[in-house]
N, C-alpha and C positions, 0 to 999 in steps of 0.2 A: 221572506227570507232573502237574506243578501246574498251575491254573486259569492260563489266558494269555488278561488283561481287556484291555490295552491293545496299542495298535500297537507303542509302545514295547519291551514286553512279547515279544511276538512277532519283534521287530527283534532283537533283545536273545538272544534264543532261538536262529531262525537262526543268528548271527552266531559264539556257542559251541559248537552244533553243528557249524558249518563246522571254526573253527578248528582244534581241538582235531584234527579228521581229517586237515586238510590237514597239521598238521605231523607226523605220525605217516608218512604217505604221503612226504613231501620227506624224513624222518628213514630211511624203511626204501630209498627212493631212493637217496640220500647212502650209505648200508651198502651199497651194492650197488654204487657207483663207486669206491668205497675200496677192494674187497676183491679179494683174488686172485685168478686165472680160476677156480680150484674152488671157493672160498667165495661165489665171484659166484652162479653158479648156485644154490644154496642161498638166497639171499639175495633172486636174481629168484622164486622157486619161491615162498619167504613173501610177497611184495613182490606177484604178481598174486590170493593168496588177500587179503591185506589189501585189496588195491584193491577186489574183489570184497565187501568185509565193507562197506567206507565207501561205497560206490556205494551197496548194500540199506540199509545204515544209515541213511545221509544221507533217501534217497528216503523209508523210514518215514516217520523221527523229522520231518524237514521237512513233510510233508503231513498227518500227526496234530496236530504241532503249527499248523498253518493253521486244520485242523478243530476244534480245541481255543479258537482264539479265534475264530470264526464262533460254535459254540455259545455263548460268554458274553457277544455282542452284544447279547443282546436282540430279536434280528430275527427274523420271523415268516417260515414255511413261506414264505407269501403274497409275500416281498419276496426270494427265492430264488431263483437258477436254480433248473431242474429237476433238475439232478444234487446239488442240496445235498437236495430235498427226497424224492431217492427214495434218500439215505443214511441220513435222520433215519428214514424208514418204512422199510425194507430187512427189518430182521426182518418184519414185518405183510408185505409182498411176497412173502418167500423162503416166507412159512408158505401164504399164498392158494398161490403158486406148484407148490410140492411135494404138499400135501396132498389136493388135486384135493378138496376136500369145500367145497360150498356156505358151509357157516358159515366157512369160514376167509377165502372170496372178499369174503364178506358183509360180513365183520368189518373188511378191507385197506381196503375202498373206505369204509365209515362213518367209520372213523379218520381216510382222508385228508380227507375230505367237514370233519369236524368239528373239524381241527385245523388246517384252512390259516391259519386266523388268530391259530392260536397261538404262543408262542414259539417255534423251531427247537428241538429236542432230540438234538442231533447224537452219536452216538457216541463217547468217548473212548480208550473203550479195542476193543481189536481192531476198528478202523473204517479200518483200511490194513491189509489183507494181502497181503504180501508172496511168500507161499508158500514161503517160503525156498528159493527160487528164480526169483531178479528176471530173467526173459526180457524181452525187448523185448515180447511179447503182454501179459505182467504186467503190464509197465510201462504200456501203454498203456491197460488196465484201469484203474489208481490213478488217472494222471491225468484219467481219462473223469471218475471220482468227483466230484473237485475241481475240475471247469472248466479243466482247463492245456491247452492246444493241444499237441500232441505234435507236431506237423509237422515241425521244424526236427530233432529228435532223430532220424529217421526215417531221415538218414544215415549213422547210427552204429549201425542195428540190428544189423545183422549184427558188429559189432565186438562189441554185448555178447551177443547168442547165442554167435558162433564165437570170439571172442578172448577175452572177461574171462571168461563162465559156465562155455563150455565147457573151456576152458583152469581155471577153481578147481573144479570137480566133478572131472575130473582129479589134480589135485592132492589134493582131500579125502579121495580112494577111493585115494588111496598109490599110482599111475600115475606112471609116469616124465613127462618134459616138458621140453625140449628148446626153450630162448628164449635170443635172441643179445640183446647191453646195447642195439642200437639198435632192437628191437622192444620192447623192457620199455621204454624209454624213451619209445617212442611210443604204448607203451598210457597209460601213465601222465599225460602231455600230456591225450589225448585224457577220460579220463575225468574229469580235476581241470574240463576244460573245460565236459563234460556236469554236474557238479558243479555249476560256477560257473552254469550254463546254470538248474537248478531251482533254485537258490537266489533269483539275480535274478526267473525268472518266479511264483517265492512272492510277494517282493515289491512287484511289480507288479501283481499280482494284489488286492493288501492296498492299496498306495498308493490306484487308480484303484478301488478296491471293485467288482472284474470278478464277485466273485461274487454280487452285486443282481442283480434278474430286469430284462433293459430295459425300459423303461417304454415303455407303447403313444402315441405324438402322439395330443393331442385332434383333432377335425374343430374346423376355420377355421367 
């Protein structure tokens, strides 16, 4: 993934990533209203694996690329949530964390101690893992990272445990699966929705710059 310096940038990014899915998803849809009650099912079968690809996809590629322009802001640990700056230190964590040996603990806290005021250094690459297997707890992991409020999704959890996961693991392991046109139709709805849903809250996030640390009021 290339450097994303500007809002533009990052607008721009979103905006490709979305489409490109959503028409592949309306495209494998459309194949699946056209075709004859036996080729339907075949058709629905590919149709909740792909919806299952562009859900993990989107969720990545959309929140790498956030973290992708956060890092080449410029902006210090110091001017950070706290969920940006225990991404930047994450390895220095995971090592204090596991290692149980004093210099590793030593080392986590001198780092953070001596870098808050330095640039953010944010991960680019494997800094969203998805586990290739995007659960609702996943999910709610990645956006803990990024500052996203997961609240509203929280409706729809059981829909991607039980409808879209478990219904494409299924599918992937060559299992039968058994979907009428007006359930594949209302998975489909539902996800473009949860789709459209991380897309706006990337952007809002970027517009209103949610992810700056709030500033504490002076005393009057």
């Amino acid at each position: 993934m290339s450097k994303i310096r500007t809002t533009s940038q990052l607008q721009e990014f979103l905006d490709h990533e979305f489409a490109w899915r959503l028409k592949e998803i309306h495209d494998i849809r459309s194949a699946a209203r056209r075709a004859d009650i036996a080729s339907q099912k075949t058709f629905m079968r590919a149709g909740v694996a792909l919806l299952y690809a562009h859900w993990e996809g989107f969720v990545k590629a959309g929140a790498e690329g956030y973290v992708n322009y956060l890092s080449c802001t410029g902006l210090r640990y110091s001017e950070l949530k706290s969920c940006f700056v225990a991404l930047g230190l994450r390895v220095h964590l995971h090592k204090a964390g596991s290692s149980g040996k004093s210099e590793a603990g030593i080392t986590a806290i001198e780092f953070i101690m001596n870098n808050l005021n330095t640039p953010a250094d944010l991960p680019l690459r494997n800094a969203i893992d998805t586990e290739s297997n995007l659960s609702s707890a996943v999910f709610r992991n990645i956006v803990g990272w990024i500052g996203i409020d997961s609240g509203r999704y929280a409706t729809r959890f059981t829909l991607l445990d039980e409808s879209l996961l478990k219904r494409r693991n299924r599918i992937a392991h060559g299992q039968h699966l058994e979907l009428d046109s007006a359930a594949f139709s209302q998975l489909v709805d539902q996800v473009l929705e949860m789709l459209r849903w991380f897309k706006t809250d990337l952007e809002n996030a970027m517009a209103t710059k949610a992810f700056m640390k709030p500033t504490t009021p002076t005393a009057a």
